[in-house]
C-alpha positions in Angstrom: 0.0 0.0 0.0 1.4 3.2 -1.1 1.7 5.8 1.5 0.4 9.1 0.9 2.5 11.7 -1.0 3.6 14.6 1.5 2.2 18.0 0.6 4.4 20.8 -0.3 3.5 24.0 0.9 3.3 26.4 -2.0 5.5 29.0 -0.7 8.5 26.3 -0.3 7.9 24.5 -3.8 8.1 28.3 -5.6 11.2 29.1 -3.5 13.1 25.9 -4.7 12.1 26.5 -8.3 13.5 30.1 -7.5 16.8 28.9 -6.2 17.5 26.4 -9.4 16.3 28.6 -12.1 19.6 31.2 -10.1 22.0 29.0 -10.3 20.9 27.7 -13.9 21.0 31.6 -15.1 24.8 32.3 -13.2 26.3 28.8 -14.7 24.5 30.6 -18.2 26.5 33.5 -17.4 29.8 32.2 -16.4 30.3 30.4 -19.2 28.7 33.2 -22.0 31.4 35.3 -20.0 34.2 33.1 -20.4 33.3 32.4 -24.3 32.8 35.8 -24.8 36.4 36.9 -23.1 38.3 34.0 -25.0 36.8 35.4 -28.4 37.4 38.7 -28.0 41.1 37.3 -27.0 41.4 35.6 -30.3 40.1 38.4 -32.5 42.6 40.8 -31.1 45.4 38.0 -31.4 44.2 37.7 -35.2 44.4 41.2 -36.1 46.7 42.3 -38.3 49.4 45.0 -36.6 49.6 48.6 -37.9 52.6 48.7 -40.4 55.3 51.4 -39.4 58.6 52.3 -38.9 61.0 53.5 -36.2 64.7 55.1 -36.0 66.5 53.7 -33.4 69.0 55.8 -32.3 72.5 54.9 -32.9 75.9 54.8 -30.4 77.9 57.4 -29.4 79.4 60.2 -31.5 81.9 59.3 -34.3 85.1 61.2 -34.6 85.2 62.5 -38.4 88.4 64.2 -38.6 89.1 68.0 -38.4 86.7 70.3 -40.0 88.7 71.4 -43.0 88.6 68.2 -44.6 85.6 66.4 -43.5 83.2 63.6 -44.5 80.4 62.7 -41.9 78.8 59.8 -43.5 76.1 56.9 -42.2 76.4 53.4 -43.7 73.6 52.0 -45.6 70.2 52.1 -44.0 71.0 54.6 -41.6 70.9 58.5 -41.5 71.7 61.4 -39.7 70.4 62.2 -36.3 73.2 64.1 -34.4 76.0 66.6 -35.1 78.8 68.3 -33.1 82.0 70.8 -33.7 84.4 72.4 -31.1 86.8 75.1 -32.2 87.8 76.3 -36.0 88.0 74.2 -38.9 91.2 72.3 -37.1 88.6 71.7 -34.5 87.1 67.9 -34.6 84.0 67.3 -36.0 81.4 64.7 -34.9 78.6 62.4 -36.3 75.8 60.3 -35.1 73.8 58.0 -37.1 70.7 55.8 -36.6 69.0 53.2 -38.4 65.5 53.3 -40.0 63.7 50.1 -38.5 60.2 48.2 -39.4 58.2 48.8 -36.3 57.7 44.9 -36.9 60.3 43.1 -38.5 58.5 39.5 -38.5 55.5 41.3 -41.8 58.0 44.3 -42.7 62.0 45.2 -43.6 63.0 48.6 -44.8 64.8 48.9 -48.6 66.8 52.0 -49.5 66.0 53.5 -52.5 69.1 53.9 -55.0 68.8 57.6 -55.5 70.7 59.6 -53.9 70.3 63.7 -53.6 73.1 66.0 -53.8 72.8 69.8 -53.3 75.0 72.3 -55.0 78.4 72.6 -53.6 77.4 75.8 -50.4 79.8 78.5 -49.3 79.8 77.0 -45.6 79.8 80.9 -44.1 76.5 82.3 -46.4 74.2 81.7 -44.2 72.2 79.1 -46.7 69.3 77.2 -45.2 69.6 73.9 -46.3 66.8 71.4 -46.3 66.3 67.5 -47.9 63.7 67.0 -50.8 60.4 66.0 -49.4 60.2 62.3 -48.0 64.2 62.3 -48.0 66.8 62.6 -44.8 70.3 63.5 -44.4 72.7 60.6 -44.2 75.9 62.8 -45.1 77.8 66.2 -45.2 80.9 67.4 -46.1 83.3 70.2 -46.2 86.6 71.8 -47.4 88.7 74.1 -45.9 87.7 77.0 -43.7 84.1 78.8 -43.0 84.6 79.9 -46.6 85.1 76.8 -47.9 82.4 74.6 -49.3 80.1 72.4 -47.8 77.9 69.8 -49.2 74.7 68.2 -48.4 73.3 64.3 -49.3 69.8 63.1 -48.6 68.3 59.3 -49.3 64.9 57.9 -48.9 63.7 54.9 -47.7 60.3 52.5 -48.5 58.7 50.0 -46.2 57.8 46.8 -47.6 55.8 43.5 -47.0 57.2 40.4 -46.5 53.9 39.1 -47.4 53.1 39.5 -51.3 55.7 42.6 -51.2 53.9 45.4 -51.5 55.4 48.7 -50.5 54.7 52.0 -48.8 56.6 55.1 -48.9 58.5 55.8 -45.9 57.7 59.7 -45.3 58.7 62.7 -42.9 56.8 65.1 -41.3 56.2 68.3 -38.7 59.9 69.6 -39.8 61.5 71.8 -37.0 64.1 74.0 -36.7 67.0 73.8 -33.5 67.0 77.1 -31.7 70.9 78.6 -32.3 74.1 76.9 -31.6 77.2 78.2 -31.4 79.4 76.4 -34.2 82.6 76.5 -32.4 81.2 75.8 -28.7 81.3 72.1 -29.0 77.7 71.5 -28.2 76.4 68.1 -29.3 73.1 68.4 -31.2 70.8 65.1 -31.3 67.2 65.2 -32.7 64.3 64.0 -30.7 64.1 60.2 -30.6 62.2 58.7 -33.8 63.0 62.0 -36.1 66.2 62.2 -38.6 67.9 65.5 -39.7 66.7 67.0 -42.6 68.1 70.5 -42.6 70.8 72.7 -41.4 71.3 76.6 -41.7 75.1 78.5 -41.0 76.0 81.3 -41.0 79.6 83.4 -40.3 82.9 81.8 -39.3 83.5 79.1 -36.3 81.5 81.7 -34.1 78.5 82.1 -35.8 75.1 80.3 -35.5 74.3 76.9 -36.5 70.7 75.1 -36.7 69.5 71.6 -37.3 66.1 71.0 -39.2 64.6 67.5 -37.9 61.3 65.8 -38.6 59.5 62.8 -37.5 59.7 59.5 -39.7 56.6 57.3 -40.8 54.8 55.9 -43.8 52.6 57.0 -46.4 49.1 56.2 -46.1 
């Protein structure tokens, strides 16, 4: 004989229901929480990184010689970021180069283009303000004799390219700016601001007058 079922008060059964239907909805959550995190993980990891480039600054300053016969030259891939002279054109003159980098070198590597831009051969002392073709950088000066001896400027550009079907982008520069005055002969030593390469440079007078540096920021084209 069966025995009789025992009643459930009403209020009970409805708080039980209550209490399952929770913790059904927080497992729900939990685990649309962790799927959702884990996806947005993977999307981010799947996304394809910005394509840039960098200029890493180089070493110290490199000892070119004496003024009055002077070549301050980067190797290939690199270009000028830094410049210093102490005395008269027997005084030393120094260099400092950095290399143009792929801000990611496992999708991108940096070619230098063959051209190479000369200026016109510059009294040193006139007072010319010298500045690179557009999308070009300085990567060597040099100069004969005395302050009116002549100097002369080279410039070379750069483009960024795809190790992935080898497409390329124009490596550009930007927001130029000009040094405030330095005193040629006072031995200061000039670097622009890390990821900017010279562009420019302005003197004027003998191993006192006034020197200036033009620099500008490094990127790519679209």
């Amino acid at each position: 004989m069966r025995e009789p079922r025992k009643k459930v008060h009403p209020r009970r059964r409805a708080g039980v229901i209550a209490l399952g239907l929770s913790l059904f909805a927080a497992s729900v959550a939990v685990a649309v929480a962790a799927g959702g995190f884990a996806g947005a993980q993977a999307a981010t990891a799947g996304e394809p990184r910005a394509a840039g480039v960098t200029v890493l600054m180089g070493g110290d300053f490199v000892n070119t010689g004496t003024e009055s016969r002077n070549i301050s030259r980067c190797v290939i891939g690199d270009v000028l970021v830094g410049r210093q002279h102490a005395g008269d054109e027997n005084g030393p003159t120094f260099h400092r180069c950095a290399s143009v980098r792929p801000s990611d070198p496992r999708t991108h590597e940096i070619a230098q283009r063959p051209e190479v831009v000369k200026s016109e051969w510059i009294t040193e002392s006139s007072g010319v303000r010298f500045t690179c073709p557009t999308d070009t950088v300085l990567f060597q000066r040099m100069h004969v004799n005395d302050e009116n001896g002549q100097t002369q400027y080279r410039c070379r550009s750069f483009d960024l390219v795809s190790l992935e079907g080898g497409s390329t982008m124009r490596v550009v520069t930007s927001d130029p700016v000009w040094s405030s005055s330095i005193k040629e002969s006072a031995g200061t030593a000039f670097s622009c601001p890390r990821g900017q390469a010279m562009t420019g440079r302005f003197h004027t007078g003998d191993e006192n007058g006034s020197t200036e540096y033009q620099c500008s920021s490094v990127g790519v084209s679209g």
